[in-house]
Wavefront OBJ file of the C-alpha trace (Angstrom):
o trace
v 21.258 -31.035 -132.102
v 20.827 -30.503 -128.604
v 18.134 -32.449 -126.665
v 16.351 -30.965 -123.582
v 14.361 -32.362 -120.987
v 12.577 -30.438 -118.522
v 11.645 -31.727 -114.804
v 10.397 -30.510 -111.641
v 6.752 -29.357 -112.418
v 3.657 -30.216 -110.460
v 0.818 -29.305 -108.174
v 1.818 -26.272 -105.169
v -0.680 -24.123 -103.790
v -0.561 -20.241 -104.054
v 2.894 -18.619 -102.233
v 4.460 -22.238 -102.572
v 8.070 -22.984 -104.656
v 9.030 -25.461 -107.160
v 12.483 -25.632 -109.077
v 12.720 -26.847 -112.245
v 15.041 -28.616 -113.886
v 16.245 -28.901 -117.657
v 19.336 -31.369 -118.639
v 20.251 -31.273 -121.547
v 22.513 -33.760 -124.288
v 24.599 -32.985 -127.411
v 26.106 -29.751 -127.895
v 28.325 -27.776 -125.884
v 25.865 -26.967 -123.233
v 28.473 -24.129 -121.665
v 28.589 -22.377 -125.254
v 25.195 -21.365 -125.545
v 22.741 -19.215 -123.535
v 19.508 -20.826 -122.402
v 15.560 -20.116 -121.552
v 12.565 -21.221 -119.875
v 9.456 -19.965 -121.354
v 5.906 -20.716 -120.795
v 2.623 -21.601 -122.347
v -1.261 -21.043 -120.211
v -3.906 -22.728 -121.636
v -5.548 -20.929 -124.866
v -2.436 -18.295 -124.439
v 1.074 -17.687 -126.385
v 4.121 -19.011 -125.250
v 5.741 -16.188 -123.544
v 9.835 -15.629 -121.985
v 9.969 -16.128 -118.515
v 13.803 -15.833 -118.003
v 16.849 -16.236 -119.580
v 20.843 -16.830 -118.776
v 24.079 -16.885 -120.841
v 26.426 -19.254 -121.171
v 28.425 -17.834 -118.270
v 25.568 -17.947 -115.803
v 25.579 -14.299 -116.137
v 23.664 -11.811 -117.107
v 20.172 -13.322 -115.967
v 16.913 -11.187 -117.239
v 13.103 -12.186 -116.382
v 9.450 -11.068 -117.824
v 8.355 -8.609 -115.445
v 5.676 -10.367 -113.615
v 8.425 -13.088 -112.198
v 10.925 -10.422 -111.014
v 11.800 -11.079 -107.745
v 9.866 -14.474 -107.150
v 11.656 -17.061 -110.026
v 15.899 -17.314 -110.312
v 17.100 -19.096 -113.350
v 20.463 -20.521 -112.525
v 22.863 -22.931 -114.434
v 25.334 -25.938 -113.601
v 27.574 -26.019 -116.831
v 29.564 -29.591 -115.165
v 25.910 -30.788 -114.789
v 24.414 -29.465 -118.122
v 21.639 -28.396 -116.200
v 19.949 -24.853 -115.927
v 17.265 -24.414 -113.315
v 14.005 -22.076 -112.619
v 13.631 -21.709 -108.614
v 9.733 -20.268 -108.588
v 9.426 -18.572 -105.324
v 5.863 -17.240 -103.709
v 3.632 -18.986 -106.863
v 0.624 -17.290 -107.941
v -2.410 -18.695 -109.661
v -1.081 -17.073 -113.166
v 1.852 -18.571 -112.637
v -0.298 -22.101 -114.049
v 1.478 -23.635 -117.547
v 3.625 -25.676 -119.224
v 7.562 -24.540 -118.950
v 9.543 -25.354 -121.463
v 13.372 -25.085 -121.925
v 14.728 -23.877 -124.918
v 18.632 -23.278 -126.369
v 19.817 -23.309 -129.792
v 16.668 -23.603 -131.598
v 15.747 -26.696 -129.461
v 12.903 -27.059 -127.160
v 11.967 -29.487 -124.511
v 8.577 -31.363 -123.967
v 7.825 -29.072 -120.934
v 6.775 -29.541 -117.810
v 3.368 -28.910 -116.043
v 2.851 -26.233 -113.296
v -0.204 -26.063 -111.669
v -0.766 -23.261 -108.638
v -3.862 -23.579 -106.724
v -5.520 -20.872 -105.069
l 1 2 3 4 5 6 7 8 9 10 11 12 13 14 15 16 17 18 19 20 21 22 23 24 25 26 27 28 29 30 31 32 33 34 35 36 37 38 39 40 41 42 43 44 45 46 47 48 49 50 51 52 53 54 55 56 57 58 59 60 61 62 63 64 65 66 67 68 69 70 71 72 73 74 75 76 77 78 79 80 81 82 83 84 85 86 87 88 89 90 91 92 93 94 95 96 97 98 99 100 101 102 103 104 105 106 107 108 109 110 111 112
């Protein structure tokens, strides 16, 4: 089972940057692809981008084109979300998920 914990969230104002992180244990973190998704207040949890085990092959929800770049560090176990030029929608928990495991997420909040 692999375990996942998220970090990196927190309070930016609108056009501001964060970069998450997600480190993960167990497993053979360079075998599998990964994910950050995201969850608004009283809405779904919807993708936001994805990688492959390479680092390769990166693909993103349309309204994050261009603004977020998930990235990985297989010798760290460690796949990242740089969020670039934040928007007010942008506001939710991000979680991390791979191999049918999720993380506890972390908070985003993007003031106007």
């Amino acid at each position: 089972q692999v375990q996942l914990v998220e970090s990196g969230g927190g309070l930016v104002q609108a056009g501001g940057s964060l970069r998450l992180s997600c480190a993960a244990s167990g497993g053979t973190f360079s075998g599998y692809n990964m994910a950050w998704f995201r969850q608004a207040p009283g809405k779904a949890r919807e993708f936001v981008a994805g990688i492959n085990w390479s680092g390769g092959a990166p693909i993103y929800e349309d309204s994050v084109k261009g603004r977020f770049i998930i990235s990985r560090d297989n010798a760290k176990k460690t796949v990242y979300l740089q969020m670039n030029n934040l928007k007010p929608e942008d506001t939710a928990v991000y979680y991390c998920y791979a191999v049918g495991s999720w993380g506890r997420g972390t908070q985003v909040t993007v003031s106007s």
